[in-house]
N, C-alpha and C positions, 0 to 999 in steps of 0.2 A: 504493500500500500504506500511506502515511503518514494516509489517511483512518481506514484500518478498525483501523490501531495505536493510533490516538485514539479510537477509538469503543470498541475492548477496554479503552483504561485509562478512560474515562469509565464505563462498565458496574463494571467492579470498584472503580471509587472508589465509585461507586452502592448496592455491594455492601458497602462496608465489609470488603473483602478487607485482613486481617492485613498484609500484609509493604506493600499502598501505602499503610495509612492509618495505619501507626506512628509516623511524623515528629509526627504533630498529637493522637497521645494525651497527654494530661495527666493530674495525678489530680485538677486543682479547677476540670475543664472540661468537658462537656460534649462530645463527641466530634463532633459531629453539628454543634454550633455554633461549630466553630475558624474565624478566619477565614483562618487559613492553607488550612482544607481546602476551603473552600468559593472561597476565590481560586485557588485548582488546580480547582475543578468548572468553573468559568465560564471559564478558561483554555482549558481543553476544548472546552467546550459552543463557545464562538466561534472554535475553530478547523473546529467538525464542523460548520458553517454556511457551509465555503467549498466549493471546487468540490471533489469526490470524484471525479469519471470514473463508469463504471459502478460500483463498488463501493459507492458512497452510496448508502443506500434509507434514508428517514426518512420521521415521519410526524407531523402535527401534533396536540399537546396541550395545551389553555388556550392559552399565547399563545409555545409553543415550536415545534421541530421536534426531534424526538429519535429518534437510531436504534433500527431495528427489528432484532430479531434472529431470524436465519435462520430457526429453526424456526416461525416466527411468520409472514413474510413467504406470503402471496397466503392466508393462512387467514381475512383479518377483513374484516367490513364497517364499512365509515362510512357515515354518513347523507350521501344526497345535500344541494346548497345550498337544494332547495325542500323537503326532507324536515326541512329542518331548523326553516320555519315551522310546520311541522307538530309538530314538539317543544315550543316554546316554547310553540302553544297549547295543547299536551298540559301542559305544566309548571303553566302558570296556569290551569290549569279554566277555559279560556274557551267551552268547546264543553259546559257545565252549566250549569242555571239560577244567577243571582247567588245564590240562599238559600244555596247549597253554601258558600260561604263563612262562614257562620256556624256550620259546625261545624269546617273546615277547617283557617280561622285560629288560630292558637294564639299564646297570650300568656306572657313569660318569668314565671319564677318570680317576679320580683321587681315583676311586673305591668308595668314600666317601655315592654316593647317589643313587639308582633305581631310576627308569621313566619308564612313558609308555608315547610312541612316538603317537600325534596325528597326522591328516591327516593335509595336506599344500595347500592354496590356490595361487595360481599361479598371479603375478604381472598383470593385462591386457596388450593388443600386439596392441591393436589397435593405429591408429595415433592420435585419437581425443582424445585416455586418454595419451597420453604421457607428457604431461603437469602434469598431477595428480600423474604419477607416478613419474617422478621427483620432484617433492612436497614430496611424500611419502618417497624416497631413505635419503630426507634432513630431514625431521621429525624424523626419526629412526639412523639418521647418528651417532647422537650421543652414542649408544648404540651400534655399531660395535666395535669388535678390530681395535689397530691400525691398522695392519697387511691390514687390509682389508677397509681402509678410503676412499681408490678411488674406492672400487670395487661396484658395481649396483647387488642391489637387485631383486630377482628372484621369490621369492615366501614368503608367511609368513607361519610356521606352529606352533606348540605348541610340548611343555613337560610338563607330570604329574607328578612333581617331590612328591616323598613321603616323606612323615612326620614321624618319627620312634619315635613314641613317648609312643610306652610300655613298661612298667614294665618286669625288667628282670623275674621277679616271674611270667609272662604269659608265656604260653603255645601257640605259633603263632600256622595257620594252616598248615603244611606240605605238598610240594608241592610233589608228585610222583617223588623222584628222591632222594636216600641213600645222595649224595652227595650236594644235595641243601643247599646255605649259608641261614643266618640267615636273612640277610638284604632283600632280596626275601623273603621268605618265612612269612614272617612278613607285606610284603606288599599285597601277596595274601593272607592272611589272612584279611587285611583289606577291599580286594576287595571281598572278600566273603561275609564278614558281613553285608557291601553294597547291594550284590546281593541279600541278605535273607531279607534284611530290604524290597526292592521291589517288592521281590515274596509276601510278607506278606500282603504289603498294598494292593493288586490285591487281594488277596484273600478276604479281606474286603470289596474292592468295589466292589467286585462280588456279596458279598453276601447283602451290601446296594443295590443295582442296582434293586435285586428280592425284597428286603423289601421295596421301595421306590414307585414298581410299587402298589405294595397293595395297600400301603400307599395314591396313588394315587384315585384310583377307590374308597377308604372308603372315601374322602376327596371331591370328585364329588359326591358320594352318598350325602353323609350329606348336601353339598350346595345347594342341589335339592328339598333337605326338607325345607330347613332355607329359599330358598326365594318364595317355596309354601305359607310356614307360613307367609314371611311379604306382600306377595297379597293378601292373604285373609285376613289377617287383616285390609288389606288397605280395601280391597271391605266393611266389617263390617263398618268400619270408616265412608266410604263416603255411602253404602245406593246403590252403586250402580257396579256391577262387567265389564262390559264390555264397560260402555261409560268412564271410567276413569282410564284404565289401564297405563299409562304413570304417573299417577298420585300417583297409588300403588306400583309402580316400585319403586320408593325412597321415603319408608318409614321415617318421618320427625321424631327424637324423640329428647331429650334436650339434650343436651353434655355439657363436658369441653374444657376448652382450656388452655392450660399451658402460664403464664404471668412471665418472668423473674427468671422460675424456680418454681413460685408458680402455683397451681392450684386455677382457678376462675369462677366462676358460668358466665355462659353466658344468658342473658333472652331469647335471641333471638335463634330460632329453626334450626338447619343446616342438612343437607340431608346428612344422614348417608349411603346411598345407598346400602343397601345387594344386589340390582340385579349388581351394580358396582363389586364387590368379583366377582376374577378368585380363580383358582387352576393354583399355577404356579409349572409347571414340576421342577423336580432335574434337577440339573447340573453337571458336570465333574466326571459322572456315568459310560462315556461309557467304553467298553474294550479296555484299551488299549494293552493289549498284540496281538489285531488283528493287531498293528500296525509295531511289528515286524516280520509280515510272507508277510508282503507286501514292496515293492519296492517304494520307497520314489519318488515324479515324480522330477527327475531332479536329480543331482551330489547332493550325501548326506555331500563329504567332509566340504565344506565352510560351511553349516548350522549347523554341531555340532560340527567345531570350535568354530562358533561367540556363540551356545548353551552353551557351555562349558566355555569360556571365559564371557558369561554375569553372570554363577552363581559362578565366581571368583572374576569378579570384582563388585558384592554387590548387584547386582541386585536381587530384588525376584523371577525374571524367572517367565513367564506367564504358569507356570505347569496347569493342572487340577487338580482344586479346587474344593470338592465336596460338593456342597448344596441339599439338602434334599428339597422335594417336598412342599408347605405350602400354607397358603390363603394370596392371593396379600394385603389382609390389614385385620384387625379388629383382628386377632390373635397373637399379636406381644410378641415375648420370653425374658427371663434373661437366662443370664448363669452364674452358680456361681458352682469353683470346676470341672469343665468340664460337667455339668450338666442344662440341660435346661426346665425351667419350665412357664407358662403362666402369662404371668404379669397381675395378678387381676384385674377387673374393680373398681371404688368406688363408693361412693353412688349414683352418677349421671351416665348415660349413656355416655361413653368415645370410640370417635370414634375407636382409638386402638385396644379397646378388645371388640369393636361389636358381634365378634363370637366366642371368649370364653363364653360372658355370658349367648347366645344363646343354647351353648353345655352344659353350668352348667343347665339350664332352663330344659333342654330337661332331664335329670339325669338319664337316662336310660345305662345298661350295657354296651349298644353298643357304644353309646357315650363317655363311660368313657373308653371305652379301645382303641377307634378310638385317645384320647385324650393323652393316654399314649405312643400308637405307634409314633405319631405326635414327640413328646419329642424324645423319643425313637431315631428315627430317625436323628434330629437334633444332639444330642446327637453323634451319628454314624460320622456321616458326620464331626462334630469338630474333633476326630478321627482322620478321614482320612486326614483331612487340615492339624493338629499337625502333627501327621506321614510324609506327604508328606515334610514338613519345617522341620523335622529331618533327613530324608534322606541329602536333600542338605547343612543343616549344618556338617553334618559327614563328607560330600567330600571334603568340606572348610577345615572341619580339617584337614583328613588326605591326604590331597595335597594341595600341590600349581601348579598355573599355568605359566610358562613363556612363551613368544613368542617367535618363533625361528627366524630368520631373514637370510633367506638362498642363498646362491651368485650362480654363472653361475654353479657351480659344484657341487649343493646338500653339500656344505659346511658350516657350519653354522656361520656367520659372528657375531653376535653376539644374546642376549640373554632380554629380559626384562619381569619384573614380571607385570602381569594386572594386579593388583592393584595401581601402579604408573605410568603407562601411565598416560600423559599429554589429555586435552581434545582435543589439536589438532591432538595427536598421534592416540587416540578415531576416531578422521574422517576422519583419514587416512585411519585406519584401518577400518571403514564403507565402505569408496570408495572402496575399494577391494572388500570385501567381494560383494557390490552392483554389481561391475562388473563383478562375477563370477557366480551371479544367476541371472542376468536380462535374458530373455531367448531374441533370433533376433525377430524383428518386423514381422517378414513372417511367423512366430511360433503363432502370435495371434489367428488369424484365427480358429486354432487346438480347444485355450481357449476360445474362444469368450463366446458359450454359457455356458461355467461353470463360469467366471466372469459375466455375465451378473445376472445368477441366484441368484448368491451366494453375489450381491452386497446391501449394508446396513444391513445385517446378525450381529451380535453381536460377537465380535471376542472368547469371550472364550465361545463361542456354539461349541466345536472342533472336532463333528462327522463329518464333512465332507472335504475335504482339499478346500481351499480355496485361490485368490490370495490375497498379500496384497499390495494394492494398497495406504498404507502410511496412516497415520493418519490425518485426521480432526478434527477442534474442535467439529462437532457431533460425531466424534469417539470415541471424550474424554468426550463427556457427555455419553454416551453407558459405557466407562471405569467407570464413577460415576458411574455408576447403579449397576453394577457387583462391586462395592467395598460396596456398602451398603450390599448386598448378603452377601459380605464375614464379613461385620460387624456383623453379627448375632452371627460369630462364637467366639467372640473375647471375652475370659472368664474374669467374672471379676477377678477371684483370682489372674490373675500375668498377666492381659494386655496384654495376647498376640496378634498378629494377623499381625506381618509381618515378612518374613522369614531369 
C-alpha cells in the first residue's frame, strides 16, 4: 500500500493541491520553482521507481516512468519499438522528395537558426482534467514571456532546432533551389545523412533476418542430435531405454561453480539438462519499413512528440534491438573488438558451455560451420544495436529539442529545452500527452480481443501493435530479461551497450 500512498501524494503534488503545496508558497517565488517543492517531487518520483507488488502500473514518458491512473489504465496505445522507426521517419519527411524541405524548414525571427516544426498536442477540454491542466499552465508559467503571464495554455508542441556545426571546408548537400542559403542547406544535408544512416541499417537487418532464419533450423537440427545422444546414453547408463526415460532426460555429469570469482570443484552431481536447451528465436528482426506504408491506429501527432522528446531528453528509447537466434543456455559468448567467440569449457564439465563442448565433441564440418555462422550472426546483430545507438546519437547532435508552449492563437508563448525540464514539468507533460491517446471507454469493446491476446507478451517482441497497459513489477522483471539479451552485445573493448 506504501506504493500507491506515494503515487496519491506525487499526483496531488503534480496537482498543486492547497493543503501539500502550502509549506513552499512564498510571495517573491514562484511556486512551481521552490526547490523545497521540487526536492519533495523527486523524493517521490524515486521512491515510485522501487518495487510496488501488483499495485504498480506505470508507464514510460521522455526518459521517466510515471504512474498511471486507474481510469486511464488498459484504454491507450503506444507505439510498438518498430513502429517507432516508422515515426521518426514520419517526423523528418524522409518518405518526400528532398524539395519538401524548402518550404518546411523554417528560420527564427532573428534569422540566427533553422527548425523543423513538430506536430502539437492539444491541452485536454474535459471538466474532470481541468484541475491538471491548470497544474500544467502553472508548471510551464515560468517559461512564458512576460507579455503572455496571464495568458492559458492551448497546446504543447516542439522545434528541431539545428546545430550548424560544420566545417567551413565541407561541402553541405544542396537543396534544388540556385538561391538556397547556406544555413538550410546544411541542415538538409544533415537530414540526409540521417536518412542514409536508416536506409543502411534496414538493409542489414534484412539481410540478418534471412541469415538468422538459417541460422535457426541448423540450431534445431543440431539440438535434435545433442539430446538423441544424451538419451541414449542415459538408456546405456541405466541398462534400461523405456522404463527410465524421465531419468535420461537430464543427463547428470560433474560441473563447476564459480565461488567469489574463483572456480571450484563441486563433488556433488547437478543436472545439467540438455532436454532443458531451447532454440531461442532472434529478436528486433522484423521489417520495419512495413511500418511506414501503414496507418498508425490512433493520432500519430502526440506519440512522436513524446518519441522524439524521450531520445532528447537521454532516454535510450525502447528502439529494436536486434538479437541473433542462440541456445537458451550451455553456449554462452565473449565479445572482444566487436567480435564474438564461445567461451571454452575447462577441465571439468561447466554448465555454460554444455553445448559448445558437445559441438567441439561432434568435430565434424557441419558443426564447425553451424559454429561459425552462430558467431557470425551475433557478430551481425552487435552491428545493428551499434548502428541503431549511432543513429540516435547523430540526432542529439545535430538538434536540439524545445517545447513550444502555445496560447489561444497558435502563438507561441514561450519556449523550453527537454533537457531541463523539471520532473514535475516531466508529468505534466505525461498528463497531456496521457490525455490525448487514452482512446473513450465505449472504444474498448472495438480492442477487447486484441488486448486480451496480446496480454503478458514481452514488450520488445514489437511485431505486433499492442496496448500498453503501464508497467508492472513483472513487466520489469520481462525488462531484466530482455536487458540480459542485450548484455551479450556489450563489447568488451570500450563497454559499450547503452545508447
Amino acid at each position: 500500500m506504501s506504493w500507491l500512498r506515494d503515487a496519491k501524494e506525487f499526483r496531488n503534488l503534480l496537482l498543486l493541491k492547497p493543503d501539500i503545496v502550502k509549506p513552499y508558497q512564498t510571495q517573491n517565488a514562484n511556486l512551481t520553482s521552490h526547490p523545497g517543492l521540487l526536492q519533495h517531487a523527486l523524493g517521490l518520483y524515486s521512491r515510485l521507481q522501487e518495487s510496488g507488488g501488483g499495485a504498480k502500473v506505470t508507464t514510460a514518458c521522455l526518459d521517466c516512468r510515471f504512474p498511471v491512473d486507474e481510469d486511464k489504465r488498459g484504454q491507450y496505445p503506444r507505439m510498438t519499438p518498430a513502429e517507432r522507426w516508422g515515426g521518426i521517419w514520419e517526423v523528418f519527411h524522409f518518405g518526400n522528395d528532398i524539395t519538401i524541405y524548402e518550404t518546411i524548414l523554417q528560420k527564427t525571427a532573428d534569422g540566427e537558426r533553422f527548425y523543423l516544426q513538430l506536430p502539437a498536442m492539444k491541452m485536454p477540454e474535459g471538466a474532470e482534467e481541468q484541475q491538471s491542466v491548470h497544474a500544467c499552465n502553472e508548471h510551464f508559467r515560468p517559461h512564458f514571456k512576460s507579455e503572455f503571464q496571464e495568458a492559458r495554455l492551448v497546446s504543447i508542441g516542439a522545434r528541431l532546432y539545428h546545430v550548424n556545426d560544420h566545417n567551413t571546408s565541407e561541402e553541405p548537400l544542396a537543396v534544388h533551389n540556385e538561391h538556397h542559403d547556406t544555413g538550410r542547406a546544411k541542415m538538409v544535408h544533415d537530414l540526409a545523412v540521417i536518412k542514409g544512416m536508416i536506409e543502411e541499417l534496414e538493409v542489414k537487418r534484412s539481410a540478418l533476418r534471412d541469415f538468422s532464419m538459417e541460422l535457426e533450423a541448423l540450431l534445431q537440427c543440431q539440438l535434435v542430435s545433442f539430446k538423441v545422444d544424451a538419451t541414449s546414453d542415459s538408456d546405456l547408463d541405466s541398462g534400461s531405454g523405456d522404463d527410465e526415460d524421465e531419468k535420461g532426460a537430464r543427463k547428470k555429469q560433474r560441473t563447476t561453480r564459480n565461488n567469489g570469482g574463483k572456480k571450484k570443484k563441486c563433488n556433488e552431481e547437478i543436472l545439467c539438462g540438455i532436454h532443458t536447451i531451447t532454440v531461442k528465436k532472434g529478436k528486433g528482426l522484423e521489417d520495419v519499413r512495413d511500418m511506414r506504408k501503414k496507418d498508425f491506429h490512433g493520432d500519430s501527432d502526440p506519440h512522436v512528440l513524446e518519441l522524439i522528446g524521450a531520445i532528447f531528453a537521454g532516454n535510450t528509447v525502447d528502439m529494436p534491438m536486434a538479437v541473433a537466434p542462440k541456445f537458451s543456455s550451455g553456449a554462452e559468448l565473449e565479445c572482444k573488438d566487436g567480435h564474438h567467440r564461445f567461451r571454452m569449457p575447462g577441465p571439468e564439465l561447466e554448465q555454460d558451455s554444455i553445448m559448445v563442448q558437445k559441438m567441439k565433441m561432434k568435430e565434424s564440418e557441419e558443426t564447425m560451420e553451424m559454429m561459425r555462422k552462430y558467431c557470425k550472426a551475433h557478430d551481425d546483430a552487435l552491428e545493428l544495436c551499434n548502428d541503431t545507438k549511432a543513429i540516435m546519437q547523430m540526432i542529439r547532435k545535430k538538434f536540439t529539442m524545445y517545447l513550444c508552449l502555445q496560447g489561444p492563437g497558435g502563438e507561441i508563448m514561450g519556449e523550453v529545452n527537454v533537457v531541463k525540464l523539471t520532473i514535475l514539468q516531466k508529468a505534466a507533460f505525461c498528463n497531456v500527452f496521457m490525455a490525448n491517446i487514452t482512446r473513450p471507454a465505449e472504444a474498448e469493446g472495438e480492442e477487447e480481443g486484441e488486448e486480451e491476446e496480446e496480454e503478458g507478451e514481452e514488450e520488445d517482441e514489437g511485431d505486433e501493435e499492442y496496448e500498453d497497459k503501464g508497467s508492472s513489477d513483472e513487466e520489469d522483471e520481462e525488462d531484466e530479461e530482455d536487458e540480459e539479451d542485450e548484455e551479450d552485445y556489450e563489447d568488451e573493448s570500450d563497454g559499450s551497450g547503452s545508447v
